[in-house]
N, C-alpha and C positions, 0 to 999 in steps of 0.2 A: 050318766057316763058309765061307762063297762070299764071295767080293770081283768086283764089275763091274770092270773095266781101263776107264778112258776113252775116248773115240772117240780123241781124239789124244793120246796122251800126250806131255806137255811144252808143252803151246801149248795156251792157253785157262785155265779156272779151274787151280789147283793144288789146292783143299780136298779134293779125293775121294784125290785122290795123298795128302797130309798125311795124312789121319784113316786110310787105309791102312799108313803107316808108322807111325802112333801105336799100330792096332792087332795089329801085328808087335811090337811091343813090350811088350803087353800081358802079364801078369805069369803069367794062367791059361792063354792062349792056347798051345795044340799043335800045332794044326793049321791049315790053311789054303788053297782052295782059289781060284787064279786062273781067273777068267773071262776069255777074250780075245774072244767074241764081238762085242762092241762096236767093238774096234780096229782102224780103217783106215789109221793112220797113226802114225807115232813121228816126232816131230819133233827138232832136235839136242839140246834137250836133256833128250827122256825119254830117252838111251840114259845121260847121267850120271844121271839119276833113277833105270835098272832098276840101273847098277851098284850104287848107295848100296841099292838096294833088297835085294840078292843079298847085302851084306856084313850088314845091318841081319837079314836073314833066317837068315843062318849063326852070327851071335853069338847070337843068340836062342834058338835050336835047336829051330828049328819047320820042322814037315814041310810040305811046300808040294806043292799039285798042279797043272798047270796044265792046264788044257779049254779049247777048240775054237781054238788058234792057228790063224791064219787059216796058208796053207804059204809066204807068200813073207814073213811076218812071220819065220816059225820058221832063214829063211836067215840072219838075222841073228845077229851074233853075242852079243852082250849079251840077244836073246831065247833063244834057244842055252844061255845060261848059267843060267838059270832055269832051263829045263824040265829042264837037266844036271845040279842045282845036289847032289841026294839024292847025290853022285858026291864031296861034300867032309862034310867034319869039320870044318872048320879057314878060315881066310880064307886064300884065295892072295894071293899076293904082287897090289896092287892092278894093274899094268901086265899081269895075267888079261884085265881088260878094255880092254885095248886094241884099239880096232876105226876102222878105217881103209876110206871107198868115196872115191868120184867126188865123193859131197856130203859129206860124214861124217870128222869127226878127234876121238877120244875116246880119251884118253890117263890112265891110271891114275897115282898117284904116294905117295912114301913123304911123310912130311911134310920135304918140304926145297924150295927155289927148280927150279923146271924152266925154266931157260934155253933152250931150243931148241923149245919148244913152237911162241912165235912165230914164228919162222925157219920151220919146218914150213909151218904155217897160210897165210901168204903165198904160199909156194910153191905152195901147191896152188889156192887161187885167187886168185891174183892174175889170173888171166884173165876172172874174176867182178867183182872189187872197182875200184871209183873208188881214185885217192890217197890220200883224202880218209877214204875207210872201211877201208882197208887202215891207215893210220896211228894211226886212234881207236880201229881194236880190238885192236891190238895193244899200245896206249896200257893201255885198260879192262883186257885179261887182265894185263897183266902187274902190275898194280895190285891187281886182285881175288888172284892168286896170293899175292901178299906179305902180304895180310890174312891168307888162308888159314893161312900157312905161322906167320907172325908173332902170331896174334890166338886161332885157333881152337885151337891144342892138338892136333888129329884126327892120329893117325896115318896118314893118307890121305885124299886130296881127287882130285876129278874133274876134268878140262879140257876141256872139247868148242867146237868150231868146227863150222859147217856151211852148207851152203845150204837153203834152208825153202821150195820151189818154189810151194808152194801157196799160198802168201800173197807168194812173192819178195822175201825179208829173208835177211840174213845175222846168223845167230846166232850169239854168244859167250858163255859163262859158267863159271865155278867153284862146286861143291857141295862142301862136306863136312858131315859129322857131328859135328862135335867140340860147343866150348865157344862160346853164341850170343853176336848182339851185343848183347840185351842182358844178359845175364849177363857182360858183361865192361865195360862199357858202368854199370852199377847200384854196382861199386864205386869209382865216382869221381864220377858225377849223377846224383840223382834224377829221374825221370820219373813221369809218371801210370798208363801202361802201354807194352807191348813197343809197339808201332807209332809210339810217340811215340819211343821209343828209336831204333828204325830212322831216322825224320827228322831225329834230332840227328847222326849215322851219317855224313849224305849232309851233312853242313854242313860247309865248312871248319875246321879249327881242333879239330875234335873228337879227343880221343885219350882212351887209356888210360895212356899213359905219364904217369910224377910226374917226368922230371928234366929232357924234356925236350921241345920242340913235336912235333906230328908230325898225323895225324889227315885228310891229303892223300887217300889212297886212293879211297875209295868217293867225295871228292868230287870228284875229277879225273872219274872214270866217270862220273858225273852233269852235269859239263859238257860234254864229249865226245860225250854222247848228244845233249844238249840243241844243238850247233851241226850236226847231224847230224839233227833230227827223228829221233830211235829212238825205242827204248820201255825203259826201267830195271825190271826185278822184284826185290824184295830181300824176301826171306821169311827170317824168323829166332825160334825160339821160337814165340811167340802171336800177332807180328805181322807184316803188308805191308804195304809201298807200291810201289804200283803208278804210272809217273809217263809219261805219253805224250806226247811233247814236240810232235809236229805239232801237236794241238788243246791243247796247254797243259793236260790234264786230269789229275789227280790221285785215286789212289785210298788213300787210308790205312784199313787195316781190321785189326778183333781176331780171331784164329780161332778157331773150334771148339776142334782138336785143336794139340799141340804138336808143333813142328819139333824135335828135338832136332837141329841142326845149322841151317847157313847156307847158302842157296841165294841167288845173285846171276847174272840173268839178262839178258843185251841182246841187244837185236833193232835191226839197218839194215836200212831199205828198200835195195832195190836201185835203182836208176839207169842212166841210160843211162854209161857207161862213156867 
């Protein structure tokens, strides 16, 4: 079976990504053949996308091919790791992918707090970031990490920072696979479906905990965006929201295919400094 790879992976729809990893997981599924002719671009956070993709590919234990990587695609290292991937048995230790450029910080992790993520991140471009957006993202990651670590269960989540030249946004976000929100989220409210879950997520006051408050996280990220005009993705299970704070516009939608894991994504515009 062929899979097309998106023109950019990570920036733009997510469905074709989703219904790709639903179909890595498919129960009959042996094989599987990636197409890269489409791709001009990876954005920061398809390289946490190919990593969750390479772990999601090696639990499964399906044979992967991959055809016509473009060559300065194939320098990279998280692309690297796919076309390498028939070279494992077994998941490596997640900091495999670790990959570090000029625009690029994507840091692998066991499930525990990575303190010095943000410390890193700054360093490296603080010669890029206002105050302003140096302090909010380092606000959001360190928020979305504690979900992660505290919420999802995953033995491993993703960290990526970057610069996104083409559109001149600074990306931040955390993926994992683990246990969704709303599947954590359903045994303590009722909702109509996952995208509605996701919205109660992003509200103050929401938690999972019975003893005691808590439920700040995701909506700290969601203020911080919103005094900052960015952009919020939170894909989880069957649902998104999509929340673009410049035009106040709002997307909440059911998918196709299931997420098994939690993808929380932010994007700054860049600024005059």
């Amino acid at each position: 079976m062929q899979v097309f790879l998106p023109k950019s992976i990570g920036y733009g729809r997510l469905d074709g990504l989703i219904d790709l990893f639903d179909q890595v997981r498919g129960e009959r599924l042996k094989k599987l053949r990636f197409n890269w002719s489409r791709t001009e671009s990876i954005a920061p956070a398809g390289f946490a996308i190919l990593a969750c993709l390479f772990d999601t590919v090696i639990e499964q234990k399906i044979k992967i091919e991959n055809v016509f990587v473009k060559q300065n695609l194939k320098l990279l290292k998280p692309v690297q790791n796919l076309i390498e991937m028939e070279n494992f048995s077994k998941l490596p230790d997640p900091s495999f992918h670790d990959f570090q450029t000029a625009s690029i910080l994507l840091n692998g992790n066991i499930n525990k707090i990575n303190s010095s993520f943000s410390g890193n991140m700054q360093s490296q471009f603080q010669s890029r970031l206002s105050e302003d957006t140096a302090y909010f993202s380092q606000l959001i990651l360190n928020e979305l990490i504690v979900n992660a670590v505290d919420h999802s269960t995953a033995e491993r989540y993703y960290i990526y920072s970057g610069i996104f030249e083409k559109k001149n946004e600074f990306h931040v976000g955390v993926l994992d696979m683990g246990v969704t929100i709303p599947a954590k989220l359903e045994q303590k409210y009722e909702c109509s479906d996952d995208k509605s879950y996701l919205e109660l997520a992003l509200k103050s006051g929401t938690t999972t905990r019975r003893q005691r408050t808590g439920g700040m996280g995701l909506h700290l990220a969601f203020e911080s965006l919103k005094k900052n005009a960015g952009t919020f993705i939170l894909v989880s299970r069957t649902g998104e929201v999509i929340r673009y704070f410049k035009n106040k516009k709002v997307i909440s939608k059911t998918l196709k295919k299931t997420l098994h894991g939690t993808w929380c994504l932010a994007r700054f515009p860049l600024g005059v400094k």
